[in-house]
N, C-alpha and C positions, 0 to 999 in steps of 0.2 A: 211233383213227384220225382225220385231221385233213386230209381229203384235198378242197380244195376245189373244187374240178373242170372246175381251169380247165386249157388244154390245156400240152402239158410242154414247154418251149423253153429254148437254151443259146446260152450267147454265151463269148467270151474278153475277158479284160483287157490292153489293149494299154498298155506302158511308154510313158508320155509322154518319155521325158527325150530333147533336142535329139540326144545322141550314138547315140541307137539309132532312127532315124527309121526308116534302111532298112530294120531287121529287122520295123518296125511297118507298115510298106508291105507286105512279104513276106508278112506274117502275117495281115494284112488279106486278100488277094488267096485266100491260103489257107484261112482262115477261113469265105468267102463260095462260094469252091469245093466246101468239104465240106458247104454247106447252116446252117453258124451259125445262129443267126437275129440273134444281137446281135454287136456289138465295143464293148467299154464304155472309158470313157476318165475316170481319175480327174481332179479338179479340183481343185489346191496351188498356186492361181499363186504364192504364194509362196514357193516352193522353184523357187533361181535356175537347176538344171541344165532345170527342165522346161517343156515349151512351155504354150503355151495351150489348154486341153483346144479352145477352139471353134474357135479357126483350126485347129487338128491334125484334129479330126473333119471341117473343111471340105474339109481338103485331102484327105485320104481317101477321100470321100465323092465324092469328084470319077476319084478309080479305081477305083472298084467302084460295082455297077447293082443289089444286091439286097439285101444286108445293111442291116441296123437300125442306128445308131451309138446310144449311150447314154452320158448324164452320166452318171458313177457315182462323187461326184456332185455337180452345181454347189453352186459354194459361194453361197446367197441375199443372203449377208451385203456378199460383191462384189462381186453381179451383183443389182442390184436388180429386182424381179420385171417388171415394166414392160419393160423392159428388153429382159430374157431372154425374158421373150414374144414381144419383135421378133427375135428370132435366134433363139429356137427354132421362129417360122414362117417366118422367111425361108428360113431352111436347107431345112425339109420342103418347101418351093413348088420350091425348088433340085434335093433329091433326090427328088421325087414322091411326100413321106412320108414317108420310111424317118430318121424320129427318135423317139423318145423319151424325156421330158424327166425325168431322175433328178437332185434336188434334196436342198438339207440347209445348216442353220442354222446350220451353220461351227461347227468342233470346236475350233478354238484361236484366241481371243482376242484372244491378243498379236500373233498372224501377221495377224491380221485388222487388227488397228491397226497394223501395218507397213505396212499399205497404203494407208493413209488412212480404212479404214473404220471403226464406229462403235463404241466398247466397250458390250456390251448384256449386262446380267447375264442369269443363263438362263432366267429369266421370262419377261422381253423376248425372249427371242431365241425362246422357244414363243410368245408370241403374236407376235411379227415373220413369223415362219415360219406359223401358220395364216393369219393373213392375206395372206401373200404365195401361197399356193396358192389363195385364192379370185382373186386378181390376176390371177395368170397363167389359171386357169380362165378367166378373161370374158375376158380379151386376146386368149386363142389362138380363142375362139370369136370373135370379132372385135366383140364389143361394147364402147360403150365405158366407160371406167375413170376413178370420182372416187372416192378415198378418204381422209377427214381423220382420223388417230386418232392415237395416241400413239407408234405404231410407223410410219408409212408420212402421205404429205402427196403426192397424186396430184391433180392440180385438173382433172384431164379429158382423158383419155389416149384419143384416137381411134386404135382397135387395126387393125392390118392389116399384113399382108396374110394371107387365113384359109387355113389348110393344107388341102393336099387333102383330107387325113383326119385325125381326130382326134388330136392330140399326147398320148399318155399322159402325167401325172404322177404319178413315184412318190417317195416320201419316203425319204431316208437317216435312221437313227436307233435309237438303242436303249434309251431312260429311258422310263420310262411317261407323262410328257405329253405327247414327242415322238412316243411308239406313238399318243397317244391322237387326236392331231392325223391320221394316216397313217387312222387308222379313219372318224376324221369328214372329212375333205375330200381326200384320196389317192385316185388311183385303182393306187394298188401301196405295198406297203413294203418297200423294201430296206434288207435285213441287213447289217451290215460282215460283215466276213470271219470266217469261223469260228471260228480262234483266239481273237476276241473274243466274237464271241456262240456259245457250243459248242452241239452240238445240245439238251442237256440243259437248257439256257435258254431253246430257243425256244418250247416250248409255253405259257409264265408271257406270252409276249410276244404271242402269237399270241393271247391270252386277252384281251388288254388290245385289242387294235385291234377285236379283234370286239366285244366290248361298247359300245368307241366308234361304231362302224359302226350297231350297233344303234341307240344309244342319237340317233344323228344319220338314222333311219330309212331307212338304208340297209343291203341286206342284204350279210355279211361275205363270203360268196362272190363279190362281184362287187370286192372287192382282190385284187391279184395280190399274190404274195409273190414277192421275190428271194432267193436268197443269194449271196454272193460266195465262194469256194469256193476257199481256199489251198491246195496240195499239189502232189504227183508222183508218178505214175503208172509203175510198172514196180520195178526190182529198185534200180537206183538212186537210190532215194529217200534212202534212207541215214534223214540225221538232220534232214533238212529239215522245216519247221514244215508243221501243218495234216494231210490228209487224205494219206494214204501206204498204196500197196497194188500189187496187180497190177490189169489194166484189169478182171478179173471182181469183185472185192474192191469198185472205184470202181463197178461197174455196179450191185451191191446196197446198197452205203449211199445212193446216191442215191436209188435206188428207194425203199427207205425213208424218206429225207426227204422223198422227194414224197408218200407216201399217208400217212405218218405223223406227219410233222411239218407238212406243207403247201403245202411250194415246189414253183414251178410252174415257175421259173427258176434254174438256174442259171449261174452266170458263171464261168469259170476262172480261175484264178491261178497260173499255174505258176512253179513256184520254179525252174527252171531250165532250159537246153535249150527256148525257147519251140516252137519249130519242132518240134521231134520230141516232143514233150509234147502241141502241137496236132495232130498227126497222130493217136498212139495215141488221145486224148481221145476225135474226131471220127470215129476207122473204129470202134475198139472198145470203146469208154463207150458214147456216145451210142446207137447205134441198139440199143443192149441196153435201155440204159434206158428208151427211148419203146416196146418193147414191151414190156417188162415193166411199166408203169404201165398201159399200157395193158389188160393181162392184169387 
């Protein structure tokens, strides 16, 4: 058992792409209605159908009064952390806090140098990314920010404006210096999505963040864990990727991931029918699951 004990919360992943704004409007409103706690929004600016995760979360965030929005997750690579610290607190002073700032060292290279950004072998791009989470750390707390090194050139970054409440950062990633980085300076790690890391992989990974956590004398319990959680729920699942069952079936492996693997979060992804997928998810997933962990 691996159950860190921190409290159990769920969000949905809202489709960025320009042509389904309204159903991501809908589903927001829905979302926040059944008690969500997140609505997470991936980050591809380079993929031409889809919008900009941060104008898309802004606009959102502008119709709904309760819900968390979540990168999930900026890409560092094109959002330089400086930066992203100025819009990851503008936004929370905007919506009274309700952000969350899920982050990650860019998965593809080429896409990244399609946009002028910088080719960084994955070295670089682990120590780009540990130092870019200490950046944003002092930014969001509004101190200010000089750093000279091989990866980042900051000459004195006066941070502001400081969030109502503390902006979590949590790390996207799944190689062990990536893990190892999420243990020493993350305040969360979030998983890609199942079909990529299956459960039978996460406790190798879960292994590695705590040791780093330790080993950077912070204790492992105080990182949240996310997964991001592919499937579909009900009889219709057919042959759809990822997690597939009825909603009592989804209410025990969850449970299970949280006391046994160690997620505290998780995000939905439903592979089709969002709307009636976030329905069943939120009346009969969810309130199963928070008592049953809770049990």
């Amino acid at each position: 058992m691996t159950d860190y004990g921190q409290p159990i919360s769920f969000g949905l992943s809202l489709d960025p792409s320009a042509d389904r704004l309204r159903e991501s409007r809908r589903l927001a409103r829905a979302a926040q209605e059944h008690g969500l706690e997140y609505l997470a929004v991936q980050d591809h600016p380079y993929q031409p159908g889809h919008l900009d995760a941060w104008t898309m979360i802004t606009h959102l965030a502008a119709e709904t009064e309760s819900v968390t929005y979540l990168t999930d997750v900026a890409n560092l690579q094109l959002r330089p952390p400086a930066m992203l610290a100025k819009a990851a607190a503008s936004l929370a002073v905007l919506t009274g806090g309700r952000v969350a700032l899920g982050v990650g060292g860019g998965a593809s290279t080429d896409a990244i140098a399609a946009m002028g950004g910088p080719r960084r072998s994955a070295g670089q791009t682990v120590a780009y990314t540990a130092e870019a989470l200490q950046v944003l750390r002092a930014a969001l707390a509004g101190r200010g920010v000089r750093l000279a090194s091989g990866q980042h050139a900051i000459e004195g970054y006066q941070a502001g404006p400081v969030p109502p409440r503390p902006v979590p950062i949590w790390l996207g990633g799944q190689r062990p210096r990536m893990l190892a980085v999420a243990g020493a300076h993350g305040d969360g790690w979030i998983s890609p999505l199942n079909i990529y890391v299956p459960p039978a992989e996460v406790p190798a990974r879960q292994a590695v963040i705590d040791e780093a956590a330790r080993a950077a004398g912070r204790d492992p319990r105080d990182v949240r864990r996310i997964y991001n959680v592919i499937g579909s729920i009900g009889p219709a699942a057919g042959h759809s990727p990822g997690l597939r069952g009825d909603a009592s079936a989804w209410a025990g492996t969850l449970t299970e991931w949280a006391v046994e693997l160690g997620f505290d979060t998780f995000v939905f992804w439903p592979t089709h029918d969002p709307q009636a997928q976030l329905e069943r998810f939120a009346v009969e997933v969810v309130p199963a699951v928070r008592a049953a962990v809770a049990r």
